[in-house]
MDTraj code that builds the backbone (N, CA, C; nanometers):
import mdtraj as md
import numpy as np

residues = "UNK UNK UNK UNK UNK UNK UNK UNK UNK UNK UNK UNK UNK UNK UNK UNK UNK UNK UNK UNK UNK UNK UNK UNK UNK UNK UNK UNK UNK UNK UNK UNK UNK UNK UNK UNK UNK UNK UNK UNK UNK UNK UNK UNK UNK UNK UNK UNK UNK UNK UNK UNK UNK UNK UNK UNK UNK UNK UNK UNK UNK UNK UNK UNK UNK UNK UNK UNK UNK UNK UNK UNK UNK UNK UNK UNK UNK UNK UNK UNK UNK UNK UNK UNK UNK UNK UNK UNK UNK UNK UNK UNK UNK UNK UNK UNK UNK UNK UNK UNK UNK UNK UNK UNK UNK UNK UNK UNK UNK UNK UNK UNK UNK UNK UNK UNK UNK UNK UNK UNK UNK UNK UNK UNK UNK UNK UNK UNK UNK UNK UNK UNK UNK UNK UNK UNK UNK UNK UNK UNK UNK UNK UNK UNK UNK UNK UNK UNK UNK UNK UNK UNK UNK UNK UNK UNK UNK UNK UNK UNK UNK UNK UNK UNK UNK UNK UNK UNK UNK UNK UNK UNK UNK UNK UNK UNK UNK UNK UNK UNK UNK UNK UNK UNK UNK UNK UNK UNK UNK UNK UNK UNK UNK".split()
xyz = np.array([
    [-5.3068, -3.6231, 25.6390],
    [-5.3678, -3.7090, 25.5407],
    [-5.4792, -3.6382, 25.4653],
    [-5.5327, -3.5235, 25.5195],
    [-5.6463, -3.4631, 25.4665],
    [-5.6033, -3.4167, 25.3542],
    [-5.4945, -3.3390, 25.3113],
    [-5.4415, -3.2886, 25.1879],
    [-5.4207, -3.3959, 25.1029],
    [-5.3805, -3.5102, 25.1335],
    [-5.3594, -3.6253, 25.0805],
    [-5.4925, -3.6764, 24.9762],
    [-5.5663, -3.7232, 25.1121],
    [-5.7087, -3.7132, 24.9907],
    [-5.7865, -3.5862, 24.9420],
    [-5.7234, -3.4943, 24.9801],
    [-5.8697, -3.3723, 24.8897],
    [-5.7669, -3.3669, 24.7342],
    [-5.6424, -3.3889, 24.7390],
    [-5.5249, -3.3467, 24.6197],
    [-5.6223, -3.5436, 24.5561],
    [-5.5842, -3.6510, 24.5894],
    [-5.6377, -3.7247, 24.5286],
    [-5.8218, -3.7600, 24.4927],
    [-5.8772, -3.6855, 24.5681],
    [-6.0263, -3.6254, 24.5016],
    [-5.9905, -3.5658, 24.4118],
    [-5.9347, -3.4134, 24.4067],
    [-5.9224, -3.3630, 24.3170],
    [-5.8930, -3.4526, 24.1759],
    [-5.8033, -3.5275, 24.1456],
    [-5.7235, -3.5692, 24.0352],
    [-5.8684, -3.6640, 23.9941],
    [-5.9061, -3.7285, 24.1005],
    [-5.9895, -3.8328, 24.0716],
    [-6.1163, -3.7521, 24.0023],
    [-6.1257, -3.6301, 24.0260],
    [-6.2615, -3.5930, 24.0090],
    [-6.2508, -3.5094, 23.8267],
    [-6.0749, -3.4897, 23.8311],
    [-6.0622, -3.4254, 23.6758],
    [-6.0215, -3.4978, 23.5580],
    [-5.9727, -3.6725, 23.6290],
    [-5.9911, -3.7416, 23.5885],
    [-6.1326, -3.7602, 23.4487],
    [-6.2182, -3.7777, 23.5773],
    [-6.3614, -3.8334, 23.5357],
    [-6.4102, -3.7092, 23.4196],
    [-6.3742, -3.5825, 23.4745],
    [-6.4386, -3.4974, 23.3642],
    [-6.3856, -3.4918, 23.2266],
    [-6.2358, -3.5276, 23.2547],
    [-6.1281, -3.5373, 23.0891],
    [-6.2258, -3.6795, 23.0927],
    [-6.2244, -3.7860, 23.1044],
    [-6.2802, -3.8834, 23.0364],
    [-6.4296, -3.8716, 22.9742],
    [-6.5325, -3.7979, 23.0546],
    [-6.6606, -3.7976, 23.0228],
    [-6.6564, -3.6543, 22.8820],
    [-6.5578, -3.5960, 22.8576],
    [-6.4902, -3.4895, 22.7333],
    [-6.4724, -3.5762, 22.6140],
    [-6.4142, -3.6871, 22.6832],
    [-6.2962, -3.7715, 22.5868],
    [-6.4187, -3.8948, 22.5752],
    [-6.4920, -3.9152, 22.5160],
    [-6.5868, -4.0225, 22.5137],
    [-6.5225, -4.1513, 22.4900],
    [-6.4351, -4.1230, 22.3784],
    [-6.3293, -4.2175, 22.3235],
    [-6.2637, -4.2897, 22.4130],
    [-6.1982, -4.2495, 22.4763],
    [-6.1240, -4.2444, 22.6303],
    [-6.2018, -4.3699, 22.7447],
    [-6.3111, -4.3162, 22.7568],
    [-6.4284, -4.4006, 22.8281],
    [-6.4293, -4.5545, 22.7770],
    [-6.4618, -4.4984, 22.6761],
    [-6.4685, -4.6230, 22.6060],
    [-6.3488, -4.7648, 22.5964],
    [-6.2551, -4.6932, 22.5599],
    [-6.1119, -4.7472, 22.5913],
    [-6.1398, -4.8389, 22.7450],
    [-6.1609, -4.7364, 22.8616],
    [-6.1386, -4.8262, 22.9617],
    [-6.2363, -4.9245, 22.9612],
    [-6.3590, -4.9152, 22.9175],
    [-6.4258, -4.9569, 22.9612],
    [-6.4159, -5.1126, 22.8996],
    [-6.3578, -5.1061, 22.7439],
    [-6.3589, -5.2344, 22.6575],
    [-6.2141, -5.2730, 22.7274],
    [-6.1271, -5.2331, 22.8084],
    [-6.0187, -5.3158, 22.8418],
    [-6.0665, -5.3582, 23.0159],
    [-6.1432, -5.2931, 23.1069],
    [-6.2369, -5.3190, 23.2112],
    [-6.2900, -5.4694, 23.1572],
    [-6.3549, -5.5095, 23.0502],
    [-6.4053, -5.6097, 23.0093],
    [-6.3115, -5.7176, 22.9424],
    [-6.2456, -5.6695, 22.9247],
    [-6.1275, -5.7593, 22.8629],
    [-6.0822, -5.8242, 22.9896],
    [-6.0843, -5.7418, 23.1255],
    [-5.9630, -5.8303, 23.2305],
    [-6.0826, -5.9239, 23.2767],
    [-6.2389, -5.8757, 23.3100],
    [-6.3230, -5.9647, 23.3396],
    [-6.3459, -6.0995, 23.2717],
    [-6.2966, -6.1066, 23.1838],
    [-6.3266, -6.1807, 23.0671],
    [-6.1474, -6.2869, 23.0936],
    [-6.0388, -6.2146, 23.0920],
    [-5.9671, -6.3134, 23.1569],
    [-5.9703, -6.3701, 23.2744],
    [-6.0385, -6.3120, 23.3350],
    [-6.0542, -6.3660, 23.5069],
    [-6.1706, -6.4625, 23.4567],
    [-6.2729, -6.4417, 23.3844],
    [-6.3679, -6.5610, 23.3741],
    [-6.3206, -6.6517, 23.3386],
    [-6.2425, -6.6908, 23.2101],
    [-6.1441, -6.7823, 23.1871],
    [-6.0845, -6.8211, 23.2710],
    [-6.0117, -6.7875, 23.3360],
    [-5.8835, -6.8317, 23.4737],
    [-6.0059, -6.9341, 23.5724],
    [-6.1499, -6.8678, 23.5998],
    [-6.1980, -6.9156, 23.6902],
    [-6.2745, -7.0564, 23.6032],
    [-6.3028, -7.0751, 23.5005],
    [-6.3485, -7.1679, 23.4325],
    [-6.2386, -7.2776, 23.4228],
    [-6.1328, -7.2040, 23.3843],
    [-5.9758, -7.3167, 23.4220],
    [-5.9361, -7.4045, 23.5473],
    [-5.9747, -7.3150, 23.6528],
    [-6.0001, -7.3594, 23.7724],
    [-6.1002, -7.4496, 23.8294],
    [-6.1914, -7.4270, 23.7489],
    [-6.3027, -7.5380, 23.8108],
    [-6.2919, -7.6518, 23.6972],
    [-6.2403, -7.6729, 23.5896],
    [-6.2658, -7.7712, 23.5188],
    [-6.1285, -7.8404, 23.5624],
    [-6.0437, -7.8045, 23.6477],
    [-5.9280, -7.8408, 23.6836],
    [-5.9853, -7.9355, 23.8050],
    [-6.0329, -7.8432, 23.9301],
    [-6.1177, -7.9165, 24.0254],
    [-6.2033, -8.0196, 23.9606],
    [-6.2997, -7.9875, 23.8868],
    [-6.3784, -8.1062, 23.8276],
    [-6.2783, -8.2768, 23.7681],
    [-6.2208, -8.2618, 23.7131],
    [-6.1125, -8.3275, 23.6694],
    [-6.0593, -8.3983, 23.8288],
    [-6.0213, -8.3126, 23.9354],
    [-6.0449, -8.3981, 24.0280],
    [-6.0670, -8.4738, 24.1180],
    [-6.1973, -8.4461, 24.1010],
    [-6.3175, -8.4665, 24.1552],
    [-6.3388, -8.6146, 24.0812],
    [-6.3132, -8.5908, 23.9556],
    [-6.3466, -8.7119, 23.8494],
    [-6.2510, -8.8309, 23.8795],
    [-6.1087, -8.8320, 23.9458],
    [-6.0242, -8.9170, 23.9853],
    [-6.0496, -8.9461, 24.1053],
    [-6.0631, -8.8799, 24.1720],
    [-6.1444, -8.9132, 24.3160],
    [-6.2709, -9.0841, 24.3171],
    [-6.3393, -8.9832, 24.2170],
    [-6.4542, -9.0840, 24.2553],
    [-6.3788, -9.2184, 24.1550],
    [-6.3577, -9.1900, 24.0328],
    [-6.3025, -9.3014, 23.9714],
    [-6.2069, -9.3960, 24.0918],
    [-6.1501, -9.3280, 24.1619],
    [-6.0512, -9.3785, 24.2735],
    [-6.1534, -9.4697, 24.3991],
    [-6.2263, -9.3954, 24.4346],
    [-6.3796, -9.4649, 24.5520],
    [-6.4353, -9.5702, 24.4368],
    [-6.4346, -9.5740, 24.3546],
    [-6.5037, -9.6957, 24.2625],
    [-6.4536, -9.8264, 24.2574],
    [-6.2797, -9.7897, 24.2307],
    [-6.2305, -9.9161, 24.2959],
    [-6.1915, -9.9387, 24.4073],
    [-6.2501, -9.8425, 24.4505],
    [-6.2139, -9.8968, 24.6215],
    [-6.3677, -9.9767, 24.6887],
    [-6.4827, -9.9429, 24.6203],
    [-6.6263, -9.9934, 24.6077],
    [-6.5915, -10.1157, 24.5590],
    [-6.5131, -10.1842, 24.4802],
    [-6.4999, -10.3008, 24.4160],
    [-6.4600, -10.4150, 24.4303],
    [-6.3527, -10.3628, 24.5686],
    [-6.2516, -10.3985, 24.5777],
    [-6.3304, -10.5141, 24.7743],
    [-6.3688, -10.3919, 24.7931],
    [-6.4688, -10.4590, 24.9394],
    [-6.5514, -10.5049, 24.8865],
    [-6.6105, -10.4727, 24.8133],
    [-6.7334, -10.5798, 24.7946],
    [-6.7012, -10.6931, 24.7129],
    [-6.5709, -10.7177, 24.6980],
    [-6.5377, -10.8149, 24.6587],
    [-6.4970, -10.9190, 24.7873],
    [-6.4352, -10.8139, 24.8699],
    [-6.3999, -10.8942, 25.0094],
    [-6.4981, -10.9478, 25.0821],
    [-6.6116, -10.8522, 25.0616],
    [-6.7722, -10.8812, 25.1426],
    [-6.7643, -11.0624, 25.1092],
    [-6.7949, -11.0427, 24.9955],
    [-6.8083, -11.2075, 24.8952],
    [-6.7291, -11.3410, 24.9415],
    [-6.6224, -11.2931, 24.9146],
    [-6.5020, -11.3791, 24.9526],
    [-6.5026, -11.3985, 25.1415],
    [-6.5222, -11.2954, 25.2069],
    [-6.5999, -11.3407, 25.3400],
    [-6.6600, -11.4076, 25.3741],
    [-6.8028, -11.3786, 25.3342],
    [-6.9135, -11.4412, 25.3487],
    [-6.9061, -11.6020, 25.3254],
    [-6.8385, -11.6409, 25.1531],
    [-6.8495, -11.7651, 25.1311],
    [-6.7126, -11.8343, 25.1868],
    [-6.6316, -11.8069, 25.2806],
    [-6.5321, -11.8522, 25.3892],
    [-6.5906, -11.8576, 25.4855],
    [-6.7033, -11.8186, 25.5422],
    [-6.7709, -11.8038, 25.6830],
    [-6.7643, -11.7314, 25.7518],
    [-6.6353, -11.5799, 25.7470],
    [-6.5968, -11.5156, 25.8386],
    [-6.7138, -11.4219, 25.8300],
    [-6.8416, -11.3908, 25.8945],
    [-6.9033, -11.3075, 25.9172],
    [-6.8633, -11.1487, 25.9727],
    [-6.7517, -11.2118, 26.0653],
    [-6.7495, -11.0861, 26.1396],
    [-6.6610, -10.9868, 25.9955],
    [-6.5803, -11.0585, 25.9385],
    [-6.5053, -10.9737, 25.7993],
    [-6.6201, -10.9157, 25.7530],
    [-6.6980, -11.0147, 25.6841],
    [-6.8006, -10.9718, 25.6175],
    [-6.8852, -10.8479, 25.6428],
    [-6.9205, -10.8470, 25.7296],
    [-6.9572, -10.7138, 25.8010],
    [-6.8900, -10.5872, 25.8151],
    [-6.7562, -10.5930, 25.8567],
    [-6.6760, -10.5318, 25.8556],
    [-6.6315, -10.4672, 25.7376],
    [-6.6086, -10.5767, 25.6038],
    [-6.5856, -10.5125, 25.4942],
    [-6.7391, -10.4353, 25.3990],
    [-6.8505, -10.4900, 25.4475],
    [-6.9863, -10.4444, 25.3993],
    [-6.9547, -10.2767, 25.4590],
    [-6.9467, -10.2483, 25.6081],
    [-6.9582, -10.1072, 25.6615],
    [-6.8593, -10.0567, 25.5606],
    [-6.7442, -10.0846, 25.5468],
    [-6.6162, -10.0146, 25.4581],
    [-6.7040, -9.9593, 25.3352],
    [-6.7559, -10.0754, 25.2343],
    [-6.8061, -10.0732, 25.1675],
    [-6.9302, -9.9716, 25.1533],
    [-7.0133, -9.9656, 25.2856],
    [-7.1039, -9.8453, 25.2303],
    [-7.0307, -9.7214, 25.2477],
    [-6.9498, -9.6828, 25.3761],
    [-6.9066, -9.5710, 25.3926],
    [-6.8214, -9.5050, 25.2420],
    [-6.7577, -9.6160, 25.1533],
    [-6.7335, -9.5589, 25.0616],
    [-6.8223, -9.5264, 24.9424],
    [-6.9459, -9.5683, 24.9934],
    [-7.0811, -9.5629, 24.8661],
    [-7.1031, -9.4063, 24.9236],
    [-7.1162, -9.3533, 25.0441],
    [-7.1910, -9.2170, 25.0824],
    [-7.0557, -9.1637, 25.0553],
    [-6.9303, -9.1837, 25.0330],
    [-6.8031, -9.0848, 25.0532],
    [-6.8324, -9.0449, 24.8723],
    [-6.8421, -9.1604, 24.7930],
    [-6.8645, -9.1483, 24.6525],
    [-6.9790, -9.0812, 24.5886],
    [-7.1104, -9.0501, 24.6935],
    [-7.2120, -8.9780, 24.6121],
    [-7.2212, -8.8782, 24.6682],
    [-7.1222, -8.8227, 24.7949],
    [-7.1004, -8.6974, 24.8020],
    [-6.9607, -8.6412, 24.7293],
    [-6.9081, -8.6938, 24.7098],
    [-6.7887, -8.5962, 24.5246],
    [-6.8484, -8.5913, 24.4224],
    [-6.9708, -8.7022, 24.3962],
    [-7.0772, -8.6587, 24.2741],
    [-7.1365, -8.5978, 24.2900],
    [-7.2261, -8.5340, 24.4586],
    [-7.2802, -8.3866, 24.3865],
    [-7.1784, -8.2831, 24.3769],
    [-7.0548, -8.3114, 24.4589],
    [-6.9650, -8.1692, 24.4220],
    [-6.9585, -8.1517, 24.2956],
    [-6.9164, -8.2452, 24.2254],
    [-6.8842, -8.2557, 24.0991],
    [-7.0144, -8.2278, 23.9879],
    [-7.1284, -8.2456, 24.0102],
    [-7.2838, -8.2178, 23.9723],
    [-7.2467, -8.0433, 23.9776],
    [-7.2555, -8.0146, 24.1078],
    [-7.2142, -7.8718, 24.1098],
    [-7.1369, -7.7576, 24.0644],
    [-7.0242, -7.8201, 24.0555],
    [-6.9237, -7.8115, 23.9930],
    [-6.9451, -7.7752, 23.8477],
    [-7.0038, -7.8906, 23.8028],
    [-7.0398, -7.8673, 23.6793],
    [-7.1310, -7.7355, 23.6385],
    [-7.2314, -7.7286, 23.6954],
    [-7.3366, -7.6243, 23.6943],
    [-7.2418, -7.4719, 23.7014],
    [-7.1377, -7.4668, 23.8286],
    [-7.0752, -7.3371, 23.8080],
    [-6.9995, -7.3106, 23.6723],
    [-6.9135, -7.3784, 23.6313],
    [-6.8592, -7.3836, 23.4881],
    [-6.9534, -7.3698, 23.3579],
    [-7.0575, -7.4483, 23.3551],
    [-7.1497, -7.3686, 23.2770],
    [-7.2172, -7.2084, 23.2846],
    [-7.2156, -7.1760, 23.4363],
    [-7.2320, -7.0208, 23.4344],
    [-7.1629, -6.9454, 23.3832],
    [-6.9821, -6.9990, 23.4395],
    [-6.9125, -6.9285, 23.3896],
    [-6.8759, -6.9151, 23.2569],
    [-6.9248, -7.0069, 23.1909],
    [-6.8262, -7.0159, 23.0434],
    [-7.0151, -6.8731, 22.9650],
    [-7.0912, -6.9042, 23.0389],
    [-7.2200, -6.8125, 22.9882],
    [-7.2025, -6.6795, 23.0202],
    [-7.1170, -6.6222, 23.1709],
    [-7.0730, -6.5370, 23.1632],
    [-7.0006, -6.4952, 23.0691],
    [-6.8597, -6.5426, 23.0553],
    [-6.7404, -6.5452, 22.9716],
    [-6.8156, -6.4905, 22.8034],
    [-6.9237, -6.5545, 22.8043],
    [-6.9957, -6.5067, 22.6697],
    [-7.0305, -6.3774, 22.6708],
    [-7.1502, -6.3894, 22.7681],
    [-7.2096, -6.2532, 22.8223],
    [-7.0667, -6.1211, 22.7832],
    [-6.9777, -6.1738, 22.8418],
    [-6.9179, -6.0423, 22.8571],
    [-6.8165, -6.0141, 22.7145],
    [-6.7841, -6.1324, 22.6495],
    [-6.7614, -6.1373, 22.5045],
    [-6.8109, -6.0418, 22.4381],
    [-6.9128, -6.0514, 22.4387],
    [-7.0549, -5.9572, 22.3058],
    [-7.0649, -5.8414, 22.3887],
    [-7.0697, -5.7781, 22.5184],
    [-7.0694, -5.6892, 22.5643],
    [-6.9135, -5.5899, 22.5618],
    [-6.8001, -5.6768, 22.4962],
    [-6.7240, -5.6471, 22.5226],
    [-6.6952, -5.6201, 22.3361],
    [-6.7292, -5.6825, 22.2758],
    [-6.7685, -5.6723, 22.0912],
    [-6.8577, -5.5250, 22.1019],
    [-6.9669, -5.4973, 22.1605],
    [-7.0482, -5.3954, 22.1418],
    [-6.9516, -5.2455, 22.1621],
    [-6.9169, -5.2536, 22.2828],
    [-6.8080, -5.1696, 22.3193],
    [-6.7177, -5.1358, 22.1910],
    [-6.6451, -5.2365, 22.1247],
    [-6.5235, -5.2176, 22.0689],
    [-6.6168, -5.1315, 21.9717],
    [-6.7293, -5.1854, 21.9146],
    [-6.7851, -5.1283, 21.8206],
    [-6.8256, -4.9924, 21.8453],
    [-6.8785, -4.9683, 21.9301],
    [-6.9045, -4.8286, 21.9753],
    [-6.7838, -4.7282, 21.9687],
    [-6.6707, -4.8021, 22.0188],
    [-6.5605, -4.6841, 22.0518],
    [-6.5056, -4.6934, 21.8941],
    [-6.5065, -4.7484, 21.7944],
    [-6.4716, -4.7879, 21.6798],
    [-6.5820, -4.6586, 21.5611],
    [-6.6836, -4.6631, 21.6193],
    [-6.7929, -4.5962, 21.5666],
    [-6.7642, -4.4280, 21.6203],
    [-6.7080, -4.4285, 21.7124],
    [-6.7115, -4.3099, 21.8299],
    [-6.5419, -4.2204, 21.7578],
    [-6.4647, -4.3329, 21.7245],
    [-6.3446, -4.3058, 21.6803],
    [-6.3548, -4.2144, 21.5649],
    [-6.4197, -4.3361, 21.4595],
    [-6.4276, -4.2753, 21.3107],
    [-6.5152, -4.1473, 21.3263],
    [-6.6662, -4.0920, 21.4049],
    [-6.6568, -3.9694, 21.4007],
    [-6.5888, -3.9027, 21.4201],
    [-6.5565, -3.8608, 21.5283],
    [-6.3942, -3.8292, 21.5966],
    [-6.3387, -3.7620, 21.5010],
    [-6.2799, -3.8734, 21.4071],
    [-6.1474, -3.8330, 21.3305],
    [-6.2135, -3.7730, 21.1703],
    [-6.3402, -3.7725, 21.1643],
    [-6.4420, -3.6852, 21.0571],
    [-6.4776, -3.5621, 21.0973],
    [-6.4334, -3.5196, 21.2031],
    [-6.4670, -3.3826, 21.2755],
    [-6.3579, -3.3075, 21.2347],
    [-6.2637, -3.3685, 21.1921],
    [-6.0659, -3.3405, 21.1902],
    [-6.1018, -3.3341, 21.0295],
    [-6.1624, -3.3298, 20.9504],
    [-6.1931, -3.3342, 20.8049],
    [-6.2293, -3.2179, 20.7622],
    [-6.1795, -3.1757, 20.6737],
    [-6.2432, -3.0791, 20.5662],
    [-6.3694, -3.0909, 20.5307],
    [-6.4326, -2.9418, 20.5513],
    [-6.5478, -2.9383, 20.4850],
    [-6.6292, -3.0308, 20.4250],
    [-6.6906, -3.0827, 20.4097],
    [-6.7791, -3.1305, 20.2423],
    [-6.8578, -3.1146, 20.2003],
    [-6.9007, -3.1472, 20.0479],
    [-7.0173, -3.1225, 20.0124],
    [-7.0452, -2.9592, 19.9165],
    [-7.1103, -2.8836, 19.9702],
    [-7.1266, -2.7539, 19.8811],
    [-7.0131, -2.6822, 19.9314],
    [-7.0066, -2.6524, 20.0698],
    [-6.8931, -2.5725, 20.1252],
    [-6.7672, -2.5960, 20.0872],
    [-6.7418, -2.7376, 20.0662],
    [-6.5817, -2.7715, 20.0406],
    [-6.5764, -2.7191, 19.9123],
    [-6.7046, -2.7498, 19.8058],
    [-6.6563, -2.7501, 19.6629],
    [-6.6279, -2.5429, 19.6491],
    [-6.7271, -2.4877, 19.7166],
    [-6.7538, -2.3686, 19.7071],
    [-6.5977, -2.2731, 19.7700],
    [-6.5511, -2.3755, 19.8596],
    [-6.4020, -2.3112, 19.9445],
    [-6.2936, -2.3248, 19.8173],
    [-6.2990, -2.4249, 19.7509],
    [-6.2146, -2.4881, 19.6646],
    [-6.1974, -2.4058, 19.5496],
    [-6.3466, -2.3751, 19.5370],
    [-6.3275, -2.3236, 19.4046],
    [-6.2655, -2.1575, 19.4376],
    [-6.2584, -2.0951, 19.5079],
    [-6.1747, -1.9751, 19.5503],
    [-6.0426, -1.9892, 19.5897],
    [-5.9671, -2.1253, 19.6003],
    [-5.8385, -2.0980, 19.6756],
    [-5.7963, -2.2019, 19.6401],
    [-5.8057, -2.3007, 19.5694],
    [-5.7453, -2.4366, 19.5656],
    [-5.6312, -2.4196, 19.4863],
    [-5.5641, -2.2762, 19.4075],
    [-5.4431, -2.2748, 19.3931],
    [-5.2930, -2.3200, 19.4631],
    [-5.3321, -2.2125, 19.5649],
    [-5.2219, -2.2233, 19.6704],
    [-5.1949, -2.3308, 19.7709],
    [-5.2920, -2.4422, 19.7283],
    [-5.2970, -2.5526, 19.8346],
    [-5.2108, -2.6555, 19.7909],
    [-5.1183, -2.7117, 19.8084],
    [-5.0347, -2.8213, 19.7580],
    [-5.1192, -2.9867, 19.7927],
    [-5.1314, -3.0670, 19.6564],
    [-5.2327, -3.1904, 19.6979],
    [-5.1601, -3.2969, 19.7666],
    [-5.1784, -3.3786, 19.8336],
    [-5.2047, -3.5015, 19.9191],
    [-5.1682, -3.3833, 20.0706],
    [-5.1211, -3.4661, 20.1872],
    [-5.0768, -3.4069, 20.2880],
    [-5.1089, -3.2607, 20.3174],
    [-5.1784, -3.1667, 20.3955],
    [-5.1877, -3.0339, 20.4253],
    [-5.0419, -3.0570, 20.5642],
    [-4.9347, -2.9888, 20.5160],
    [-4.8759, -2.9869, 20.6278],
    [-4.8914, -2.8859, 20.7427],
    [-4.9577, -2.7090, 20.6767],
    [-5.0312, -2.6490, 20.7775],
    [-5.1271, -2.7460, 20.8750],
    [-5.2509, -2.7762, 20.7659],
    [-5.3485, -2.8615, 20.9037],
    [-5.2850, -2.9650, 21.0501],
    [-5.1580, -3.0524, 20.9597],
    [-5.1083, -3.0998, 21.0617],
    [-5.0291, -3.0083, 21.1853],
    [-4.9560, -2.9258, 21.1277],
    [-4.9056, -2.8180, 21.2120],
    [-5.0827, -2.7484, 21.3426],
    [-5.1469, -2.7179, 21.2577],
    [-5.2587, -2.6434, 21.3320],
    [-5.2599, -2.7839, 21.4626],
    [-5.3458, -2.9243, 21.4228],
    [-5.3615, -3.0259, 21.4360],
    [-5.2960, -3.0197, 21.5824],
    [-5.1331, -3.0635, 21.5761],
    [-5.0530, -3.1113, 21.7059],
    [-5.0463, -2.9547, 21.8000],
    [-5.0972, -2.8136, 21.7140],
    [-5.0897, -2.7333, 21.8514],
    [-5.1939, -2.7285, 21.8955],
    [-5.3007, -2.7511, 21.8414],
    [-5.4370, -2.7712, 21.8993],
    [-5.4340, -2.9037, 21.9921],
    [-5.3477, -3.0166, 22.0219],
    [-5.3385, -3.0753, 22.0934],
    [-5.2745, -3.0823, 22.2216],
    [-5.1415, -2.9654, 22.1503],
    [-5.0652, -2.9134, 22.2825],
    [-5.1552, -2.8309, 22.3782],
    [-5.2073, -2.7385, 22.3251],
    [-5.3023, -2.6290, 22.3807],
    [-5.4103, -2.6758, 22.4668],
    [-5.4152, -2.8252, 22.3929],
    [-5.5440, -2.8946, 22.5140],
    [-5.4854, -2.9759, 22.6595],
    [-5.3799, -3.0057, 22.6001],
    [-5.3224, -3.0930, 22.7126],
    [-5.2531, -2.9810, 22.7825],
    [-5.2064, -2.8679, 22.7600],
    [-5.1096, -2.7465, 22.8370],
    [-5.2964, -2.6896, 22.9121],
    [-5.3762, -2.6762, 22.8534],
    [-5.5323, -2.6524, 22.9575],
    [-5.5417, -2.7542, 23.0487],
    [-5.5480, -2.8909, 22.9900],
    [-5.5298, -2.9949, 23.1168],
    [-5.4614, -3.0219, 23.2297],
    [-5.3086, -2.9593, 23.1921],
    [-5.2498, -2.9906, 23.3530],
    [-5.2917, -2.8290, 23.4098],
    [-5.3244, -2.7250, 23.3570],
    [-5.3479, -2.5936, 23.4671],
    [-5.4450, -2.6673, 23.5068],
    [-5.5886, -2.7105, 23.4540],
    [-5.6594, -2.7488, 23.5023],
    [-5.6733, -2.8208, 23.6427],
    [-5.5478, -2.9637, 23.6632],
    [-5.5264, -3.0330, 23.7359],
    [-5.4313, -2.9759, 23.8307],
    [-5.3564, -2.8807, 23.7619],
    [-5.2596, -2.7808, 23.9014],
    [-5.3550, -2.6774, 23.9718],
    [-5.4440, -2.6683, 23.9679],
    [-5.5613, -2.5754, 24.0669],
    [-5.6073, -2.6155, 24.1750],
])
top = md.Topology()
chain = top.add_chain()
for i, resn in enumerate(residues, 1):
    res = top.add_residue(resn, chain, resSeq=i)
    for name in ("N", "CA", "C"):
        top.add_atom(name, md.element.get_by_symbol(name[0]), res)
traj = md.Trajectory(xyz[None], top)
């Protein structure tokens, strides 16, 4: 097993260095890292407003069952049967303490769903900042991949802009995808060591 994990250190560890290279990369995981948190906050906000809901039939359910004895209490009492009366009074409170303990669940209840839906935010805008960053991180990126500008471009131009055919450089793209091969053919020697 020892080769097992030093070969998966390894990967794990060239992993981290192609990503901390690849800023872009980082970024990526990190705004889709927030994306699954962000469905799991949802799922768990679904879940409790599901529980809440019923929690809410519950007690609606103990209410008429509160209504229903203390209606019997009544109808006891003014028949004479005391011992009912009593009998349906105990019913009657035990369902008063059964009913104001699902209202604090449900009190509670409530309170977690408001965290979560504040999380769910929280991680919204943290998860907006991100996109923006890697969005910001991108477009340099792909301005590094640009021609010259400015004095140098005009100054390159003005010596050679004959031989250059306008829209598309199909050299640059050619240079472009072997400069990509060349990085990724460094990456796996890298990871075969």
């Amino acid at each position: 097993m020892g080769l097992i994990d030093d070969l998966n250190r390894f990967l794990e560890n060239r992993l981290e260095e192609f990503i901390r290279n690849n800023p872009h990369l980082e970024l990526q995981a990190l705004e889709e890292q927030l994306r699954e948190q962000e469905e799991d906050t949802l799922r768990l906000v679904a879940d409790l407003q599901l529980e809440q809901k019923r929690l809410q039939d519950d007690i609606l359910a103990i209410a008429q069952d509160i209504q229903r004895w203390h209606a019997r209490v009544d109808k006891a009492r003014s028949a004479g049967r005391e011992d009912l009366a009593q009998g349906a009074q105990e019913r009657e409170s035990a369902l008063l303490r059964q009913g104001n303990q699902r209202w604090g669940q449900m009190e509670g209840l409530k309170q977690r769903i408001t965290q979560a839906k504040e999380l769910q935010r929280q991680i919204q805008v943290r998860r907006q900042e991100v996109k923006a960053k890697a969005t910001e991180v991108e477009a340099a990126r792909a301005s590094s991949y640009q021609s010259p500008s400015g004095s140098e471009a005009f100054a390159w131009n003005q010596s050679s802009n004959r031989n250059i055919p306008s829209g598309a450089d199909p050299l640059d793209d050619k240079f472009r995808r072997w400069e990509m091969d060349d990085e990724l053919e460094q990456l796996k020697r890298n990871i075969g060591r």
